[in-house]
Structures are given as C-alpha cells and as structure tokens.
C-alpha positions as CSV (number, residue, x, y, z in Angstrom):
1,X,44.5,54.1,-19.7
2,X,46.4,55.4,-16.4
3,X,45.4,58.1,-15.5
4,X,48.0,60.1,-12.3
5,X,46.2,58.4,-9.5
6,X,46.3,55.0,-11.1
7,X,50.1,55.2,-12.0
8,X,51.0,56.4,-8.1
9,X,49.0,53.5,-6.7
10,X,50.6,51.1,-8.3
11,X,53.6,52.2,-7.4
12,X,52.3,52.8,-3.7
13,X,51.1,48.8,-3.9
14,X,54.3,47.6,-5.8
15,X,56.6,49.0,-2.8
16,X,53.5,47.9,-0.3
17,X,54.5,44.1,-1.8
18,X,57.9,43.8,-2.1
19,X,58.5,45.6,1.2
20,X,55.9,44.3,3.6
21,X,54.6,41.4,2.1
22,X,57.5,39.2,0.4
23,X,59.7,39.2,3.2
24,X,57.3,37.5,5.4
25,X,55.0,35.7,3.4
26,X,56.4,32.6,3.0
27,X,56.5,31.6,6.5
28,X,52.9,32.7,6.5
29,X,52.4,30.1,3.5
30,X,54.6,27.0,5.3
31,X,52.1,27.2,8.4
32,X,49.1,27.6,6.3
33,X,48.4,30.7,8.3
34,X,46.1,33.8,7.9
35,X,48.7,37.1,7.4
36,X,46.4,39.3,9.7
37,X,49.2,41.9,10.5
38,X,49.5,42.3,6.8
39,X,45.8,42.5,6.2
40,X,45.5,44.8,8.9
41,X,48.3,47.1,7.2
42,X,46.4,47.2,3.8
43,X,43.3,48.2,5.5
44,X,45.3,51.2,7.0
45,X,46.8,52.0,3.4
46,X,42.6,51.9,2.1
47,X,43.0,49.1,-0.4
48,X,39.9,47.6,0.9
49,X,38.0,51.0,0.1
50,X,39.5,51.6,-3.3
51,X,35.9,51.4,-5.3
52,X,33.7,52.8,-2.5
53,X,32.6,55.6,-2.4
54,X,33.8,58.0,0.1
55,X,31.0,58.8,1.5
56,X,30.7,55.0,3.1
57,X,34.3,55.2,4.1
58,X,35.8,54.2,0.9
59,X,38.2,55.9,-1.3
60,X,36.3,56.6,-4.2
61,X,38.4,55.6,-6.8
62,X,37.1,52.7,-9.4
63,X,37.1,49.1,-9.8
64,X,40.6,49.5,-12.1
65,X,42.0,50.7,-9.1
66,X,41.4,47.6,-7.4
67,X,42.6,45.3,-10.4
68,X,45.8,47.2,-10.4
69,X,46.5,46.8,-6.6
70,X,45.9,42.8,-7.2
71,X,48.4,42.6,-10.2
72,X,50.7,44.1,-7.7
73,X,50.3,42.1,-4.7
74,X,49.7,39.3,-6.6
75,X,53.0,39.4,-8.2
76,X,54.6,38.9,-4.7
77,X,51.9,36.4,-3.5
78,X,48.2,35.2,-4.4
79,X,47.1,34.4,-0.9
80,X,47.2,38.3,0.2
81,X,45.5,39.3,-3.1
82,X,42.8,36.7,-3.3
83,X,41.9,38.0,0.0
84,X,41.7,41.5,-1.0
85,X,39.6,40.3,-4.2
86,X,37.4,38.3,-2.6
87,X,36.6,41.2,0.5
88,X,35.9,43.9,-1.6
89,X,34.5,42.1,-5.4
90,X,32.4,39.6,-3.5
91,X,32.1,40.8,-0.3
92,X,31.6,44.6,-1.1
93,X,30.7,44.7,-4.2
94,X,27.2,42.7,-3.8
95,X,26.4,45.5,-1.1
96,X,27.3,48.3,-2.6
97,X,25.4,47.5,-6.2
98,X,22.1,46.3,-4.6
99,X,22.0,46.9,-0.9
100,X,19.8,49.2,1.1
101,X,21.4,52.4,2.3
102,X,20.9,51.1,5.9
103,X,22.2,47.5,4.7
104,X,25.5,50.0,3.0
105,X,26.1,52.3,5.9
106,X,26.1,49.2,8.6
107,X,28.8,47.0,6.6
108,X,30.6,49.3,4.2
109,X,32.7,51.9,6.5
110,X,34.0,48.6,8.5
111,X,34.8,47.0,5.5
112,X,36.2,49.4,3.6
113,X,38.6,49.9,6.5
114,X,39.6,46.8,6.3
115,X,38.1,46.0,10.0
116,X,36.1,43.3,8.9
117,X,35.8,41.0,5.7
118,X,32.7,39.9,3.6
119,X,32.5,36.6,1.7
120,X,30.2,35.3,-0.7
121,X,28.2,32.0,-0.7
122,X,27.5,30.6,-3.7
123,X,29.2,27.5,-4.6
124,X,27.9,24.4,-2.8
125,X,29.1,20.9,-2.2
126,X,27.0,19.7,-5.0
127,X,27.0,21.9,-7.5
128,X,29.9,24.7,-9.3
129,X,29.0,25.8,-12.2
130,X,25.9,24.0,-11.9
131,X,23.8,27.4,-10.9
132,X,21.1,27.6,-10.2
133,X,20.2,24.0,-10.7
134,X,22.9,22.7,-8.7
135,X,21.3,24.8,-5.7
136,X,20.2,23.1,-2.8
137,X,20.5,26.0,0.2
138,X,16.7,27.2,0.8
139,X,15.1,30.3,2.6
140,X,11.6,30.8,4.0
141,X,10.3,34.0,5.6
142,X,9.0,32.8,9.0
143,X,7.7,35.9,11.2
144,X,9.4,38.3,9.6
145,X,12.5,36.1,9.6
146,X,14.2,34.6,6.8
147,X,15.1,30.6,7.6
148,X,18.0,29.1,6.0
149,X,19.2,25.7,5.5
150,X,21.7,24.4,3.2
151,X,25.4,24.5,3.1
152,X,28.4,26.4,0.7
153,X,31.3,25.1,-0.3
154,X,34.9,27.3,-1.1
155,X,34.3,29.8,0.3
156,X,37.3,32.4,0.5
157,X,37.2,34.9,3.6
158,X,34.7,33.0,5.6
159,X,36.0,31.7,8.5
160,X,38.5,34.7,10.0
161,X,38.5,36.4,13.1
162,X,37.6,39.5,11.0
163,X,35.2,38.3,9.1
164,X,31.8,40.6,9.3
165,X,29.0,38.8,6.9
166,X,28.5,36.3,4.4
167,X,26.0,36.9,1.6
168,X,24.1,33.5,0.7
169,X,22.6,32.3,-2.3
170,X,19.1,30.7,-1.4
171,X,16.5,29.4,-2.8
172,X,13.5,31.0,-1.3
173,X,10.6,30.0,-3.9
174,X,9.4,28.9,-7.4
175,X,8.2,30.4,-10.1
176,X,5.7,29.5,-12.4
177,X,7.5,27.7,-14.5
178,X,9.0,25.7,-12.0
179,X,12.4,26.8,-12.1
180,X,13.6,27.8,-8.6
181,X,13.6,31.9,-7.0
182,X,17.2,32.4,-6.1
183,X,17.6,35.4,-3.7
184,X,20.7,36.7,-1.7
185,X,20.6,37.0,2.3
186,X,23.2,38.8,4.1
187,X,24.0,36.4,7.3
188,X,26.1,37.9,10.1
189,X,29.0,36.2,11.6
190,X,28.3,34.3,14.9
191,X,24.2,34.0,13.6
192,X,23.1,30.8,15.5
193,X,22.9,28.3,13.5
194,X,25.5,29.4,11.0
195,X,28.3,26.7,11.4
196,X,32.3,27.5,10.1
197,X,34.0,24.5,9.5
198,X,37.6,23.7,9.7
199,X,39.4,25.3,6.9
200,X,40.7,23.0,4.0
201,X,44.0,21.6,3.4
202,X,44.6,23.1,-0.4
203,X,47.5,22.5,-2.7
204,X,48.1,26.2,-3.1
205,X,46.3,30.0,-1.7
206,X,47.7,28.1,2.0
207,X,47.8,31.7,3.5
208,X,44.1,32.3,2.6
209,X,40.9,31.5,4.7
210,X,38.6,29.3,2.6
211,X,35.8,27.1,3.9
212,X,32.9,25.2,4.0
213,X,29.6,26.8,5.6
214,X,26.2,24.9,7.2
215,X,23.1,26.5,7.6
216,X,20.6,24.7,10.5
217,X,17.5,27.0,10.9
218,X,19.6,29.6,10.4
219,X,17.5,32.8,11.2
220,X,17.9,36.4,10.1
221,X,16.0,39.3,10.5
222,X,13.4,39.8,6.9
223,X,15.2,42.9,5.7
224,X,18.6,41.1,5.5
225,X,17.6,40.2,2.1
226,X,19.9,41.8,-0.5
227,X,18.5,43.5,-3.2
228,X,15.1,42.6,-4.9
229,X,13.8,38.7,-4.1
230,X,14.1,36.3,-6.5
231,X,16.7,39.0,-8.3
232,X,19.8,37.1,-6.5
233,X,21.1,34.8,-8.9
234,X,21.0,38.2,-11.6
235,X,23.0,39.7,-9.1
236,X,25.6,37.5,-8.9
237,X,26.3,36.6,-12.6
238,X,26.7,40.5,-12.3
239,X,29.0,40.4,-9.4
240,X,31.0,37.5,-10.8
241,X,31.3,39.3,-14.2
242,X,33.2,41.7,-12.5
243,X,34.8,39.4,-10.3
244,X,36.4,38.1,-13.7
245,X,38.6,41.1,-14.3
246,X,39.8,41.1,-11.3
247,X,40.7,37.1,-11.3
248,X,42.0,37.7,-14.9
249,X,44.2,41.1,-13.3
250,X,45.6,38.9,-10.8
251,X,46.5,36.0,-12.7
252,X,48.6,38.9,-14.9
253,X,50.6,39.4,-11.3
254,X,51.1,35.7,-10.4
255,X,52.6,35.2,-14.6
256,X,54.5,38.6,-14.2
257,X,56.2,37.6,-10.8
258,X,56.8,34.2,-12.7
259,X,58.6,36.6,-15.3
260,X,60.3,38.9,-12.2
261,X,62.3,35.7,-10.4
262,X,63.3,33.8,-14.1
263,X,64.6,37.4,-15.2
264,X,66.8,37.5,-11.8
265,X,67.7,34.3,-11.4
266,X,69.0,33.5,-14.9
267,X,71.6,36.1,-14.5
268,X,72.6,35.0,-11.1
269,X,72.8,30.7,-11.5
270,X,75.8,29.9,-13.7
271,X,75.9,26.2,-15.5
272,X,78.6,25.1,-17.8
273,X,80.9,28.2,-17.2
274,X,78.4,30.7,-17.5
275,X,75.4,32.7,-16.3
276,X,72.1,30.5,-18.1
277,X,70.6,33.7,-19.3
278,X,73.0,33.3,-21.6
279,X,71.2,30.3,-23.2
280,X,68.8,31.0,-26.0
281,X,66.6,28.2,-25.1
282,X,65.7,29.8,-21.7
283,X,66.1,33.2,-23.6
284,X,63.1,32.3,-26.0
285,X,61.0,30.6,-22.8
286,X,61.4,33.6,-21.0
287,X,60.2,35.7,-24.1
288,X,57.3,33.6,-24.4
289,X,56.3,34.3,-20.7
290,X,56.6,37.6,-21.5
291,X,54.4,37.7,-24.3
292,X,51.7,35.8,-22.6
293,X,51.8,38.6,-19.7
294,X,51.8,41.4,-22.1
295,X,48.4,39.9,-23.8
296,X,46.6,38.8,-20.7
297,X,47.2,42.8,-19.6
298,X,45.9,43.8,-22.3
299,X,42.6,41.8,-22.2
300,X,41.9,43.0,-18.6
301,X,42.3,46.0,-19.2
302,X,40.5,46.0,-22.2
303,X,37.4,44.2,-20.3
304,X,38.1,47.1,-17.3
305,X,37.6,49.8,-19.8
306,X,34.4,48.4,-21.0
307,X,33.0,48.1,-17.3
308,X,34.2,51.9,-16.3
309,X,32.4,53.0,-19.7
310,X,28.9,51.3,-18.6
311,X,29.3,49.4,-22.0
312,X,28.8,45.7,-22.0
313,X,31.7,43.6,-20.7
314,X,30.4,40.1,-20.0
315,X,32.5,38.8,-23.4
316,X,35.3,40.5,-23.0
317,X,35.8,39.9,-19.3
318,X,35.5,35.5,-19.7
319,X,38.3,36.6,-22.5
320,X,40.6,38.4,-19.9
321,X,40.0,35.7,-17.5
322,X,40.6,32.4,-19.9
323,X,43.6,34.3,-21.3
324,X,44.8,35.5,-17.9
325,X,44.5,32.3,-16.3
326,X,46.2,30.1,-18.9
327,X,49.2,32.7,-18.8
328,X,49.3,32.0,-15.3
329,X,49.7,28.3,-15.5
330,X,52.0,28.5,-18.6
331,X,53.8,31.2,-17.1
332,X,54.6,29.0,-13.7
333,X,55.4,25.9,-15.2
334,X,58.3,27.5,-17.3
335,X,59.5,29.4,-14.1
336,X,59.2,26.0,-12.1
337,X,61.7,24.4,-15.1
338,X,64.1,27.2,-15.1
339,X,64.5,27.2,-11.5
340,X,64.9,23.3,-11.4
341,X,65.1,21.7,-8.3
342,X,64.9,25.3,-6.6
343,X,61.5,25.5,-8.2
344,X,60.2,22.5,-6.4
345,X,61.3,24.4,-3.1
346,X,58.5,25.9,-1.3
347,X,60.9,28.7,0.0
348,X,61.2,30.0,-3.7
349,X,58.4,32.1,-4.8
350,X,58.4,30.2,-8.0
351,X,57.3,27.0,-6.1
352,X,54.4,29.0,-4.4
353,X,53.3,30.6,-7.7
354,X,53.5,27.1,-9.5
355,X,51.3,25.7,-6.5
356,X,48.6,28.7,-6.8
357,X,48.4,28.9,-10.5
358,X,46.2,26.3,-11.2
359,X,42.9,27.6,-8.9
360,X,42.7,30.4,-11.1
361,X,41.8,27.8,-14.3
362,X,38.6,27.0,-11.9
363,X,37.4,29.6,-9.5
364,X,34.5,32.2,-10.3
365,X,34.3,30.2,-13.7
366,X,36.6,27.4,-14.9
367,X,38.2,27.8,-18.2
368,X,35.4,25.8,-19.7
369,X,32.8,27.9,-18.7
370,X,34.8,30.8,-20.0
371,X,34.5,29.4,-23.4
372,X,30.7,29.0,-22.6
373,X,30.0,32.5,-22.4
374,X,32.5,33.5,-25.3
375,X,30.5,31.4,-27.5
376,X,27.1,32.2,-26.3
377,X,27.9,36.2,-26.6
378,X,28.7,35.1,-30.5
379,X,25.6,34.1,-30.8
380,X,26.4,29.9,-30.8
381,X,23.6,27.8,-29.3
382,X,23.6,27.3,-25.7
C-alpha cells in the first residue's frame, strides 16, 4: 500500500523522531511542558499540511500520509503526535471538508504551516459519548451574531500560545421532533467571552495542551458557522471516523516503540549470567507484542485504504481503533514488566508509554463504543 512518497516520509518522520524529538522529550514530559521548538520544527518539515491541498498551503498528499507520520512520532512519544493528530484531524480536517472557501483560505495556509493550531469542541463536562443528548453548549443568532454559552471539556490543542480557533459543537435549535439542532461554530482565539482554563494535571500525554473551555455570551460574527446548520453533529461523526484511523495509527507507534526498547534492552540487561533475551519467557512476551503490532497495522491500514477509495469505512475504522488501542495497552504493560523497576522510571520511554497508553482505550470513542458501532454496522439492534 506504499506508494514512493509514502515510504520516503516515513523514513523522513522516523529520523525526524529519533533525532529531534527523543533526545529532548522527556524533560519536556517531567515539566509537563508544551514542546513548542519541536512543534515549530514539524511545521517547517509540512507535517501539519500533509492532507491539504496545496493550493491552501498544504502539501497535498492524503490522510495515509498523516497516519504514517503519527506511527512514527508516536513510537518516540505520544504527546508530540497527539498534537499533530488533533491540529490537523480535528482542527483541519472539519475546515477543510465543510468550510467556506473564505472560512479555508483564512485558517488553512496558517495551519498547515504549522503557525497556529485548531482544536475541536465537542466533549463537555457532562456528557462523552453521550452526543448529542449529553449536549448542553447552545447558540442563538442575535444580529447577525451567533451567541454561545456552554462549556467543553478535553480538549487537546486549546489553550497554546499558537492556537488559532476552536470549532464548537452547539446547540442552536430544535427540530420537530424535539431532538436538538446541533451545529459547528468556528470561535477565534482571544473572542471575549471565550474563557481557557488552566490545563489539567493528567496521568499521561503531560507534554500536550488539553483543557477545559467556557463560553459567557460568547459572540461571533453569523458566517462563522461551519458548514450547513443543524448539519454539525453529521459532521463530526464524519470527522471522528476519520479521526479513528489515525488514533488507531498512533496507538500502532506507542505498541511498536514498546516493541523497539524491550528488543534493545533485553540484549543489553544481563540476570543470572546472561543477557535475558536469552529467556524464552520474555522471548514469547516479546513475540506476542509483536504480533499484536503486526495486526493493529494491518487494521489501520486496512480502514485507511477504505477511506482513500471513497468506500465506506465507519466499521472498519472502530476495528483499527479497538484493536489498535488494546495493542497499545497490552503492548506497554509487558514492556513495563520487562523493564522492571526501570519501567516504573519516568526517564525510560517505557514508563511514558505505559502512562499514555491507557487514553487511547477512551478518547474519540472508548473501546465500548467501538464495539457499539461494530455491532450496529452488522446489523445488531441499537
């Protein structure tokens, strides 16, 4: 499935990793800090333009593309790539597929440079998977302004120095049958009225911006909206379904760097007179890994494939990313038990991997809902 161009960007994002990213990362990850240098340096190398087109500043390659530079990066460290995934899937992505051409040539050329960073407000204190009827955020057109008031919770890329626009999720209506219009706003940084709080304290991602967002008469101008009204929440199980490939293509990075260090450290730790690769027990664990790797790249590539071809992909994509994210988990567990008390060490990569592994069992779609839509696109009862 790669083609020439794919093949040299990987290897262009492998080297990117390992020599620009791993040596500093973890100091990044102890302070809980944003890596802007780095960020800055992938914007220079155009990861944040690989699936735009060139004529909004992008590099006009595909979404693959993407997926590939995030198993890459990701295999080094998570907090880099889930900042790349969530800029250009959720942030660009929504723009791109259902903005104006005004709406694409005012944010896409920044943001496929990398200059700033787009985020995407769905989730909300109240409610995950519980969309739409979880939603409480609302918009009213008021003189040719929308109004919004509500709040989001999680939400990656939102709170930066760099950071250009969120796209909100708002209720701004009901149908006839009661059930709630759900319609997508683009919301500039630094709007009065939009509020950034303090980012969270997480147990893993610690070099990524996430946060919670407030909305108090919150006013944009009326043709901020994003795509058709009452089309929004359409528009994100769209933008989530690809947003799944590239969680599940990640996840295959975090379990093959889990793979990478137990391959190199077996053969350099020696117990009980010799090196512990020599062990068949850690020799059949590390097999297993590699197994689970090999089947989760499969399934994401598979789901990719589907997507490029315009075919439908909403089934196979929850398969890459319940697959992808388990191997993940499994994957840095066993690293964490063949490193021992190194693994627990924060300074290992291991340790980082073990601590980031688990988000990717819950965001855009926890395993269980994964399951959900496998069942429902076999035709079981929702």
């Amino acid at each position: 499935m790669l083609n020439d161009e794919h093949v040299e960007l990987r290897k262009s994002v492998e080297e990117f990793a390992r020599e620009v990213v791993a040596p500093v990362i973890g100091d990044y990850y102890e302070r809980c800090e944003f890596p802007y240098d780095i960020v800055r340096k992938m914007g220079a190398m155009g990861l944040f333009g690989l699936p735009v087109p060139e004529e909004y500043g992008g590099m006009g390659g595909d979404y693959f593309a993407l997926c590939l530079a995030l198993e890459e990066l990701a295999r080094v460290d998570s907090s880099v790539a889930i900042t790349l995934e969530a800029a250009v899937s959720l942030g660009e992505m929504p723009i791109l597929r259902f903005g104006t051409d005004a709406q694409k040539q005012r944010w896409l050329p920044k943001m496929a440079a990398g200059e700033i960073l787009g985020a995407f407000g769905l989730t909300e204190p109240g409610g995950g998977s519980d969309v739409p009827g979880g939603m409480r955020t609302t918009a009213v057109l008021d003189g040719g302004e929308w109004v919004i008031d509500g709040s989001k919770a999680f939400i990656t890329n939102s709170g930066t120095d760099i950071t250009g626009v969120v796209a909100v999720a708002a209720i701004t209506g009901r149908r006839e049958d009661g059930r709630p219009e759900i319609s997508t706003i683009l919301v500039p940084s630094g709007t009065p009225g939009f509020t950034v709080s303090k980012k969270y304290s997480k147990v893993g991602w610690s070099a990524s911006d996430t946060r919670e967002l407030s909305f108090a008469d919150c006013r944009v101008p009326e043709e901020n909206l994003l795509g058709e009204r009452g089309r929004g929440y359409a528009q994100f199980l769209q933008t989530l379904d690809e947003g799944r490939v590239a969680i599940a293509a990640l996840s295959v990075g975090l379990a093959q760097g889990c793979v990478d260090e137990s391959l190199r450290y077996v053969r350099e730790r020696r117990a009980f007179g010799q090196e512990i690769g020599r062990y068949q027990a850690l020799q059949f664990k590390i097999a297993d890994m590699e197994a689970r790797v090999h089947t989760a790249r499969l399934a994401y590539y598979h789901a990719a494939e589907r997507m490029l071809a315009g075919m439908p992909f909403k089934k196979e994509a929850a398969i890459a990313k319940l697959v992808s994210s388990n191997a993940a988990m499994d994957n840095a567990r066993d690293a964490t038990q063949i490193f021992g008390g190194y693994g627990f060490m924060n300074e290992f990569p291991v340790g980082r991997f073990y601590r980031d592994a688990k988000i990717l069992e819950i965001g855009e779609g926890t395993s269980e809902v994964q399951r959900m839509l496998i069942a429902r696109e076999l035709g079981l009862p929702a």
